[in-house]
N, C-alpha and C positions, 0 to 999 in steps of 0.2 A: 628200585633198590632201597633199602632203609640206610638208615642215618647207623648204625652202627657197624658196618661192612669195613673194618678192615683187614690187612693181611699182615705177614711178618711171621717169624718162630716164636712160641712162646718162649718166654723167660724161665731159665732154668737157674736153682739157686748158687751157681759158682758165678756166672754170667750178672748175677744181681748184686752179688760181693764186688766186683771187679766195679762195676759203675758206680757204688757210694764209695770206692778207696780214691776212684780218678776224682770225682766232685771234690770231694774236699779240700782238696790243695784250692781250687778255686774259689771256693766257699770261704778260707782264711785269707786270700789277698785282696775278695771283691768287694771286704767293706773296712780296709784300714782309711785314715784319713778322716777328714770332719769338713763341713761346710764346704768351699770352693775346690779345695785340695780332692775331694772324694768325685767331687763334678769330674774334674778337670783327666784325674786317673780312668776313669771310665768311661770317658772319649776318647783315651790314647788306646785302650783296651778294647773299644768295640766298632771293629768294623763297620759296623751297621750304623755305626753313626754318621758316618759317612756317604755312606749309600741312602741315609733319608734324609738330606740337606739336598744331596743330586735331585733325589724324587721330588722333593717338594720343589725344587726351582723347576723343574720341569713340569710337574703338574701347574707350577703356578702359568709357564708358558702356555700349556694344554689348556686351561682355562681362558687365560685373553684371548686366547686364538677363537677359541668354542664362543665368547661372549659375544667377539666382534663378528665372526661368521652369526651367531644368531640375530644379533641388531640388525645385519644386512638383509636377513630374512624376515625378520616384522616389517621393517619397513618396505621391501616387495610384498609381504602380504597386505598391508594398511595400503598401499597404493593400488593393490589387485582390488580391494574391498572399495576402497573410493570408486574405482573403472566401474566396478559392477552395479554400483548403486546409478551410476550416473548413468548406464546402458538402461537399467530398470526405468529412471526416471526418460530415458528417451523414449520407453517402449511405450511408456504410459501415456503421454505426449500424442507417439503417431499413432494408438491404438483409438486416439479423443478424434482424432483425421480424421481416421479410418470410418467412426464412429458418422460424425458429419458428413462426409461423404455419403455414408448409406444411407442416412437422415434424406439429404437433397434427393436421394435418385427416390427413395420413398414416397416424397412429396410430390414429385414430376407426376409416377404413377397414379397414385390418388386423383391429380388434377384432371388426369388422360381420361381416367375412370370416370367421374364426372362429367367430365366436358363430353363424353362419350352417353352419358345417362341423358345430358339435357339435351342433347342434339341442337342446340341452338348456338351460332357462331356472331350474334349480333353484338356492337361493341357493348351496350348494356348487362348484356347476360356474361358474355364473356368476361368484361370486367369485374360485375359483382363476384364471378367464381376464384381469380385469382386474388380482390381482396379479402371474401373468404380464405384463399389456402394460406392466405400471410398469420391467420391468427392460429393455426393448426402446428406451427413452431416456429418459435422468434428467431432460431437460430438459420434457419433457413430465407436467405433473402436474394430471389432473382433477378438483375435488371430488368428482364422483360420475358415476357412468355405468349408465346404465338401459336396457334395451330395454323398449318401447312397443305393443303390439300393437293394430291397426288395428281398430275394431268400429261397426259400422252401427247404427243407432239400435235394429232389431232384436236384433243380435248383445247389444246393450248390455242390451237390455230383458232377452234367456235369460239373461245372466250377473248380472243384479242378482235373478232369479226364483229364483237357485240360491243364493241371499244373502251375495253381491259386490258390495257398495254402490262406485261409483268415488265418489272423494273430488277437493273441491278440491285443487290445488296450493298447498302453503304453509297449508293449513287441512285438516286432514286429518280433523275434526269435521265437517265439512259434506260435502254432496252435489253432487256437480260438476251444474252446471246441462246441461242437455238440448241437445244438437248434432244437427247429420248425421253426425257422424264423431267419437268420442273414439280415445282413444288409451292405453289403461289400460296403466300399469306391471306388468309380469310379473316384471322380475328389478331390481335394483340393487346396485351397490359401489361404493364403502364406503357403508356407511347414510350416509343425509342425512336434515337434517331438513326440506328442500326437498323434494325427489322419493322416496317411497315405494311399495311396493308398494300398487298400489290407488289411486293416482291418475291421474285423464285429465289430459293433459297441453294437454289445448286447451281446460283451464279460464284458460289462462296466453296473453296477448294475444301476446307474445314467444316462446312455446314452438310456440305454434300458424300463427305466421305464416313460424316457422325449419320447422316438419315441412311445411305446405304448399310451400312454396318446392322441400324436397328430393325434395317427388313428383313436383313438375313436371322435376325434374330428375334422372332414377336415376342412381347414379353418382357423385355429384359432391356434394363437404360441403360442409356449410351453413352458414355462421355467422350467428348469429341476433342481434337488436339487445338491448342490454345492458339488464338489470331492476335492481331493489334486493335484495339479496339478504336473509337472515334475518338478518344480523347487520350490515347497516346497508351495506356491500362493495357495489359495481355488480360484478355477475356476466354472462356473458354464454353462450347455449345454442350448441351446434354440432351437428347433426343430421347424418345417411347412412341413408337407405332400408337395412334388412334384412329380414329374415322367419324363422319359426322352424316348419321343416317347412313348411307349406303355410299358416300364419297369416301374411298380411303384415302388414309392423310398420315401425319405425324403430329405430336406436339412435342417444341422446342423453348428452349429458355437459355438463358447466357446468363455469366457468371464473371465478377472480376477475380482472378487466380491469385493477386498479390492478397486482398482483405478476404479473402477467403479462406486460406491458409493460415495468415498471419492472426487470426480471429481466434483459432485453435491455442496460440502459445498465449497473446493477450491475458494475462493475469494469471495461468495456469503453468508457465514454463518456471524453477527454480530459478534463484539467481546464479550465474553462472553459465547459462545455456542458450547457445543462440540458434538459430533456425539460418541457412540460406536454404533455399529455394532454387534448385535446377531441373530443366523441364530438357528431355530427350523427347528427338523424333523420332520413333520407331520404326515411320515409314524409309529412312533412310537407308536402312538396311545394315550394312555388317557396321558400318561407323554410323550412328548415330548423330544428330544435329543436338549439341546442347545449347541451353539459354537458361542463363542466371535472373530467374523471374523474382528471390529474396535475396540480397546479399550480390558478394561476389564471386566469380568461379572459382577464385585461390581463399584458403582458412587462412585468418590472422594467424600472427606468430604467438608461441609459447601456448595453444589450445590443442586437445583431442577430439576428434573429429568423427563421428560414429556414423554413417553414410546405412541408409533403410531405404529402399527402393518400391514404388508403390506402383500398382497398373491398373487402370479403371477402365474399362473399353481399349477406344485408344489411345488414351494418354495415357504417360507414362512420365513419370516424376521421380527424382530423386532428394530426400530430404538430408542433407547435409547437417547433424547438429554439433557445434563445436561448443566444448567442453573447457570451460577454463577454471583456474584454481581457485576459483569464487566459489565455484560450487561447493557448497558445505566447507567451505574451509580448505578445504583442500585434503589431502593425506591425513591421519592424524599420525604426528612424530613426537607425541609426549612419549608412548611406551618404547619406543625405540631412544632415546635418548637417555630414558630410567635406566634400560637394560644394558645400555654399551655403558655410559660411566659409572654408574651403582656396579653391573657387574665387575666391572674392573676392578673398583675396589675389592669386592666380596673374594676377585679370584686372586687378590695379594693377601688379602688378609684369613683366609681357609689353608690357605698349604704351612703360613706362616704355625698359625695354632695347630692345625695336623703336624707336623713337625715335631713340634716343641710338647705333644702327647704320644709321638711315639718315641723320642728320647725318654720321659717317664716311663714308657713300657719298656723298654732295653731295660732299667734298672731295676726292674722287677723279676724281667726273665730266670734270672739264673737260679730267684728265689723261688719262683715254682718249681722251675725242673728238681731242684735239692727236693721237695716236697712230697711229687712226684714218686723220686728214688724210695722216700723212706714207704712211701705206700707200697711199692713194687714188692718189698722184701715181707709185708702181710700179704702180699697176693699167692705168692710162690706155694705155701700148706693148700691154699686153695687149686692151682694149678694141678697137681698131680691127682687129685680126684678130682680134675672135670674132663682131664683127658681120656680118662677110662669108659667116659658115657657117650654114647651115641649120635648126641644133639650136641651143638654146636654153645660154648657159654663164653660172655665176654664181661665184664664188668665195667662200667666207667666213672670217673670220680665225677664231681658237682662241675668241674670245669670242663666237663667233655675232653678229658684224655683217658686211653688205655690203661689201664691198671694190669688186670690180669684178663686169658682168654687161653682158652682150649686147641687142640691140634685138631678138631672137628671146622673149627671158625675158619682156618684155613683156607678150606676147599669155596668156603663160601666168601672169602674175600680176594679169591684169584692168585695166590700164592704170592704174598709181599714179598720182598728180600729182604734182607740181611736190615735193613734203618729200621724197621717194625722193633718199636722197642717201647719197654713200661714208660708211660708219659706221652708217648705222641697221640699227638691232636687228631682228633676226627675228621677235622676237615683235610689232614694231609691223607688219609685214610681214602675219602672219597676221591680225593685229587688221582689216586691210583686206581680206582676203579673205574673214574671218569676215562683214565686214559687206555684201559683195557675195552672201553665199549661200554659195561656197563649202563651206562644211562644213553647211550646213541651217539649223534653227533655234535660238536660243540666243544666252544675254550674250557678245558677241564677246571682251571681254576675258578670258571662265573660259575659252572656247575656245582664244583663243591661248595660253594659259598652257598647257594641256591637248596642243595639238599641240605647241607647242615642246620640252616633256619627252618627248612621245614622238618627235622628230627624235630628242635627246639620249641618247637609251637608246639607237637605233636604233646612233648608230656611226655613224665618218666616211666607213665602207667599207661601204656599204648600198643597198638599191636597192628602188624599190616604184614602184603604179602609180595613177592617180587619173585622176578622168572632173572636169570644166568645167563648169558652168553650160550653155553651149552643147551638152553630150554628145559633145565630141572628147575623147580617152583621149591620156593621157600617164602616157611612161614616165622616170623619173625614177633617175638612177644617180652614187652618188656616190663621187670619191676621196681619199683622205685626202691632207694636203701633211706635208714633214718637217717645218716647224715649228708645227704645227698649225694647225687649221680645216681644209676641204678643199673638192673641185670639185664643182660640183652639176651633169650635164648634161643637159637635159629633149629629148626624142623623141617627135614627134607620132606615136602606133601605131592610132589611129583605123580606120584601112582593114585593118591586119593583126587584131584583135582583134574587127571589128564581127561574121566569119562565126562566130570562138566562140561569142559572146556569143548570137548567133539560135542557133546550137544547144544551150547553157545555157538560154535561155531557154524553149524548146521541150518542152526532158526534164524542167524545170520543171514547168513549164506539166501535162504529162503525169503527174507525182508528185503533184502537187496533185489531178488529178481521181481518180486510181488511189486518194488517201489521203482524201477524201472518198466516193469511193462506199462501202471499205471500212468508212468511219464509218459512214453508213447500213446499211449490211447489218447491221453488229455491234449498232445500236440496231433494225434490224427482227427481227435474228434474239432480243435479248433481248425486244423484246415477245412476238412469236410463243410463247415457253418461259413467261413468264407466263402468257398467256392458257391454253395448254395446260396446265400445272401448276391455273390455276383452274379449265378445263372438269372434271381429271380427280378434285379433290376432289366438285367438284359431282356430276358419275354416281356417285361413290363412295356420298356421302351419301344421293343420290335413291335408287341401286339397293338400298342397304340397306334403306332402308325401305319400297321398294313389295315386297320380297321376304315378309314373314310376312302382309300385308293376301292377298297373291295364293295363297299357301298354305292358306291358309284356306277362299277358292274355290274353288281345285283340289278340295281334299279336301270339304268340305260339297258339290257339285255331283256327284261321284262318289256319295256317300251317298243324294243324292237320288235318281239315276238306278237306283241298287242297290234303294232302297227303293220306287218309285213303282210303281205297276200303271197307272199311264196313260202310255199308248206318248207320247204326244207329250210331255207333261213331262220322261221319260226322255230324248226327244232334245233336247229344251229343255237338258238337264242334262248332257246327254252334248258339245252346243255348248259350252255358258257352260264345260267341261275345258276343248276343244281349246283354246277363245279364251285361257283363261288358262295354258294351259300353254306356248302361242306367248308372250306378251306373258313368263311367266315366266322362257323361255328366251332374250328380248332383256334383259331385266335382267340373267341371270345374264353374258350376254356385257357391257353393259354394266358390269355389277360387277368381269368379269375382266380387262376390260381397262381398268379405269382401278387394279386392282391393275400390271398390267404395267407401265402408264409412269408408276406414283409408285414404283415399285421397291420395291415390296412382295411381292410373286406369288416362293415359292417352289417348287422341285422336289423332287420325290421319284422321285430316280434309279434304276430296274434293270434287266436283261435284258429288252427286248420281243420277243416274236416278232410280226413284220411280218403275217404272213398271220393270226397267229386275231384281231390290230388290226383288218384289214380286214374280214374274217368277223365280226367283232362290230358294227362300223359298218354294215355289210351291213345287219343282224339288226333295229338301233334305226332303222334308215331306211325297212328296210321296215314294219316293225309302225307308226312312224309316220305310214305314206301313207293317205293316206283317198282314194284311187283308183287309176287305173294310173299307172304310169308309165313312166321310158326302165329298159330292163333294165341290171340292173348286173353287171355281169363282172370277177373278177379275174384279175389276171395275174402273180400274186406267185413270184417264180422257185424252183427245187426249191432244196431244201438251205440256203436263203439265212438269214447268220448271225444271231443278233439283233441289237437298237440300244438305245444304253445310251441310254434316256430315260426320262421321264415315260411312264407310260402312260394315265395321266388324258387326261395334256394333247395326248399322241403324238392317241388318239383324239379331244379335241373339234377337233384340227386338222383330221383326216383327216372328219370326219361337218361341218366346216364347207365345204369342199372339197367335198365329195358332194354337200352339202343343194345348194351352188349351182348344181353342175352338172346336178342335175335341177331344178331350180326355174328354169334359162334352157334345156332343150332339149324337145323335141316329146317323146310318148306313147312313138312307136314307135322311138327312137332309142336309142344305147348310150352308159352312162356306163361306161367302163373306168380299173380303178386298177391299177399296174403297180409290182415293186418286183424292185430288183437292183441291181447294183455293177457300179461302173466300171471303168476298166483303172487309174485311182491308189485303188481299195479304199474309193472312200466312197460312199454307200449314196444310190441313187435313187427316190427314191417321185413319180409322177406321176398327176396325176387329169385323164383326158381326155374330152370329151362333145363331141357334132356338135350343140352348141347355135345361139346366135343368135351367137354370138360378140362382141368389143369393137373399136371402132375405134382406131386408132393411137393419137392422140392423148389417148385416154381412160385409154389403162393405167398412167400414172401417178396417175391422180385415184383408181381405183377401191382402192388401198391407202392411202388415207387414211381414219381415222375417220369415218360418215356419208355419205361421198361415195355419190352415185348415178350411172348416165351418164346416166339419166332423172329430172325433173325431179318433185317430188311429186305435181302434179296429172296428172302425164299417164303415168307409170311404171304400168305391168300388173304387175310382180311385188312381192311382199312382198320387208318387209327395210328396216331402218334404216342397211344399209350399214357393220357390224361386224366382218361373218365373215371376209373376207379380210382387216383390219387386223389383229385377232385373232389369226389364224393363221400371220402374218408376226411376230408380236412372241413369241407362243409358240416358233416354230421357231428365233427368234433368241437368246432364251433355255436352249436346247439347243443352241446351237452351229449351226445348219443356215444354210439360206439357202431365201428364195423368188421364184421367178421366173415371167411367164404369159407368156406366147406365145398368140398368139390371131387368125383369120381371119375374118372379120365374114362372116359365112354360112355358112362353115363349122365351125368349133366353137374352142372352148377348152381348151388344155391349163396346167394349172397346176405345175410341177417343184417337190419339196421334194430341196435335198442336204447330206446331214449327212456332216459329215467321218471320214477313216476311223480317227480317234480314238475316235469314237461306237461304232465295228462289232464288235460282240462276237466272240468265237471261230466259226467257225461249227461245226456239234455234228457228230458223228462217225459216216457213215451205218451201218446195220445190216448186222450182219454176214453172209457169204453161207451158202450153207446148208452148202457144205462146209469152213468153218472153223467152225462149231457146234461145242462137246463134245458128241463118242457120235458123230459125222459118220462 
């Protein structure tokens, strides 16, 4: 809606006599009187002066209220800002633990590694290795480090018969009591009087539940729940599987938990912040066993206390830091104290001077409105020709009041009543269109305040456009006059603007669905990369570990078949290969290709010759076949150059491509592979067969992971639906590209094209007989 929208009758000239004969009489009483006397009359005279002595006492209240609700609010914010800083500063703290911690399990590692390389457990070697690992980080220091060797109650029985008594832990007089499993110390550094040569370590409830843990888990340190140490210190064990030659074992080392921890805050914790230190058993179960290993269970008084929970194996800690008002000072309360007394002041002394300028504007009022009048009475010759024109006219003086305006302005200011009169203000103007809708929802009075300043910015030379209540558009164009205010003329543009606005709305309309389906795709295409990211961890995982169980059947099933003199167990045994060397060769596909799409799957680039590729694929496909099959024929071109690839991978591409092509065509049919260069030099490998061929619409499913074009239960051929995905992801990782073409009865041709970046030199043929030396 524009800044000059208002309504009311226009002024008609008896109606404009009638308003200068009332003014007058006021106009002669409102300025008798001199100095005090003229104050003192035009306080008794104006209501309003009364009513802005109320206002400003009451604003002045609205103000103390509003200063001291805000002081309450800086000061919770400066105390949220203090909390926060102090939360950052704890996190930095436990994040240095954290840090340490992974330091120590690192260095255990490394040691295992080692000590694992030298295979030597004498106290000399073993010694020189851990004072080696002391200089590999300062920060990491263990009271003692021992390797373990792993022994069966058997094992235990020959080495106590050879007169090796294993000893308690921590009692090295006594006889470690009778296990399934001890764990006898073979080497240590530095001596301890804890851990010794000759003691089983699963005398020790905490030693024993840290080495179980790490067998269940190769790999990966252990840290084990904290003991009493010999000298009164909570110590705590950290375990790593090793072995020493073919003895497996563990190696272990201990740790005091107080200076271990306390080591972290040592010179790095702010002032202000302390550490206790409570260590939970986890093995307890729903209630937990705590112990105050820093500090005590209860926070001093007057501190915040910010509790971070750590878990390493199986220990498990809780790091209590308490926060006290040291920290940086504490809150900071200068701005809050500015703003509660300063603004008090500010809110006594603002209503005071608001006040006492708008008693000076009371004593001007009446001098405009006279002013006002006299304009009203030049507007009136203008009135009567602008109501005969069609467009709407309004005039406004320099102060933004009403002068004169047309019976057209009317319709476009929502029909004012009867107060619409020469002189009123704009902003009361708006105030009544505010309240008809006009500008939507909202206190009509913020609103006209709000459109009046922006008429005001706008300029008296301005023009803009606005839609009705009713959804008629008008255009609204103003001009400035020389003694200022200016002309406002409004133009109903309704019928010129409605076919815009349907085709705005239209392209609309059409951005909206375009930017919505795009949202969806980008939220389907991110699940889609999840779920695949998770399938290709999971094959990863699965194919790892069904690969050494099926290796074991491979190889033990050959052994039998080698060694059996009964024909049928031999075939029995010659079966249980094939099945596992099939089932081992979906793993291995499975394992490659979920290296391929985690981006793991490296090359090992060089010169292939294409033909002994194919002649080798030949070789394993046939010794493969366990009957006839379709004949295979190459057709690899003379002289043709090599291809800079993988040749692992060149080949499982080319025997995946093969295997499929005979695995969908009949006995007596041909599988043909063909290789040669194009007219732009890059290098064509095709695998063709007069198989069962694929239907149209299938040949995009069948290069996806699993895909079949037959259904589980009713599909005739082997195959988990691998080998083409496979082969498509290998060849892309060489740069190539793959494409199938295919005739559903009549056969399948699959294209591999590697670029002629790939195409080696080709080699230089042999020389004739008459360029020989001696020729």
């Amino acid at each position: 809606m524009c800044a000059d929208e208002a309504a009311g009758e226009p002024p008609t000239l008896s109606s404009t006599f009638l308003r200068n004969d009332d003014a007058a009489p006021g106009r002669a009483t409102g300025v008798r009187g001199h100095g005090l006397d003229r104050m003192l009359k035009f306080i008794i005279r104006n209501r309003a002066f009364t009513i802005t002595i109320a206002v400003a006492v009451a604003l002045t209240c609205a103000l103390l209220a509003a200063v001291w609700h805000t002081s309450d609010r800086i000061e919770a914010t400066e105390q949220a800002a203090w909390v926060g800083r102090a939360k950052a500063e704890t996190a930095r703290l436990t994040d240095q633990l954290i840090s340490n911690i992974y330091k120590t399990e690192v260095n255990l590692r490394a040691i295992s590694e080692r000590f694992r390389a030298t295979g030597s457990a004498t106290p000399e070697t073993f010694g020189a290795l851990i004072a080696e690992a002391k200089k590999w980080d300062p920060d990491v220091r263990f009271l003692a480090v021992a390797f373990a060797e792993r022994l069966t109650s058997d094992e235990r029985a020959a080495v106590e018969a050879q007169g090796g008594v294993l000893t308690t832990l921590g009692s090295p007089n006594r006889r470690a009591p009778e296990a399934d499993r001890s764990y006898a110390v073979r080497a240590v550094a530095p001596p301890n009087p804890l851990i010794r040569v000759g003691t089983d370590l699963a005398s020790h409830p905490a030693f024993l539940a840290t080495i179980k843990t790490a067998e269940r888990l190769p790999g990966t340190t252990i840290i084990g729940p904290s003991f009493n140490g010999t000298e009164g210190d909570r110590e705590f064990p950290i375990a790593v599987l090793s072995s020493l030659g073919e003895a497996p074992g563990v190696v272990v080392a201990t740790l005091k938990l107080e200076p271990f921890f306390a080591a972290t805050t040592q010179g790095q914790a702010s002032s202000g912040i302390g550490l206790r230190l409570i260590e939970y058993d986890a093995r307890a179960g729903t209630d937990p066993l705590r112990t105050a290993v820093i500090g005590d269970m209860e926070a001093p008084e007057g501190v915040r206390t910010e509790v971070i929970r750590i878990s390493r194996g199986l220990a498990s800690w809780a790091l209590y830091w308490d926060i006290s008002e040291e920290f940086q000072g504490g809150p900071n309360k200068n701005i809050e104290y500015i703003t509660r007394y300063g603004g008090s002041i500010l809110a006594v002394l603002l209503p005071a001077i608001l006040a006492y300028l708008a008693i000076q504007s009371l004593r001007f009022k009446s001098q405009v409105r006279e002013k006002t009048a006299e304009l009203s009475r030049s507007a009136m010759i203008i009135q009567l020709t602008m109501d005969t024109i069609d467009q709407g006219f309004a005039v406004w003086n320099a102060d933004h009041r009403l002068v004169v305006w047309s019976k057209r302005c009317l319709e476009f200011w929502y029909q004012p009543g009867p107060w619409l009169t020469a002189g009123t203000h704009m902003r009361d103007i708006f105030v009544h269109l505010a309240n008809q809708g006009a500008f939507g929802e909202g206190d009509p009075e913020d609103i006209a305040q709000v459109e009046l300043a922006r008429v005001v910015g706008a300029g008296p030379q301005s023009e803009e456009r606005f839609t009705m209540t009713d959804g008629r558009r008008v255009h609204v164009r103003r001009f400035p006059l020389d003694r200022g205010g200016h002309i406002a003329v409004y133009t109903d543009v309704t019928a010129q603007e409605k076919a815009i606005e349907e085709v705005s709305h239209a392209r609309d309309e059409m951005e909206d669905m375009v930017r919505d389906r795009t949202r969806d795709l980008i939220v389907a295409r991110d699940k889609a990369e999840q779920a695949s990211h998770a399938k290709t961890r999971l094959l990863a995982n699965v194919s790892h570990e069904l690969r050494t169980p099926l290796n074991a059947i491979i190889g033990f099933s050959e052994m039998i078949g080698m060694r059996s003199n009964d024909d049928a167990v031999a075939e029995y045994a010659k079966n249980i290969k094939l099945a596992g060397e099939d089932l081992l060769s979906v793993v291995c596909d499975l394992l490659e290709i979920s290296r391929v799409e985690s981006g793991v799957a490296e090359l090992d680039i060089e010169d292939v010759d294409i033909r002994d590729a194919v002649d080798g694929v030949f070789v394993l496909v046939s010794g493969a076949a366990r009957g006839s099959g379709p004949t295979l024929v190459s057709s690899v071109a003379e002289n043709l150059p090599p291809l800079r690839a993988d040749p692992l991978r060149l080949k499982q591409i080319l025997l995946n491509l093969i295997d499929n092509a005979i695995k969908f065509s009949a006995e007596d049919s041909v599988t043909e592979v063909s290789a040669s260069l194009d007219h732009d030099g890059d290098m064509i490998i095709r695998v063709r067969d007069r198989g069962i061929g694929i239907q149209p619409e299938d040949l995009p499913r069948i290069l996806e992971p699993f895909a079949q074009v037959q259904d589980i239960m009713s599909r005739t051929h082997e195959g988990i639906g691998l080998g083409l995905p496979l082969a498509r992801s290998l060849t892309e990782m060489m740069e190539g590209k793959l494409s199938i073409a295919s005739v559903p009865g009549e056969g399948t041709t699959v294209t591999l094209v590697f670029p002629a970046t790939r195409v080696g030199r080709r080699a230089a043929p042999p020389p004739a007989e008459a360029d020989r030396p001696g020729a």
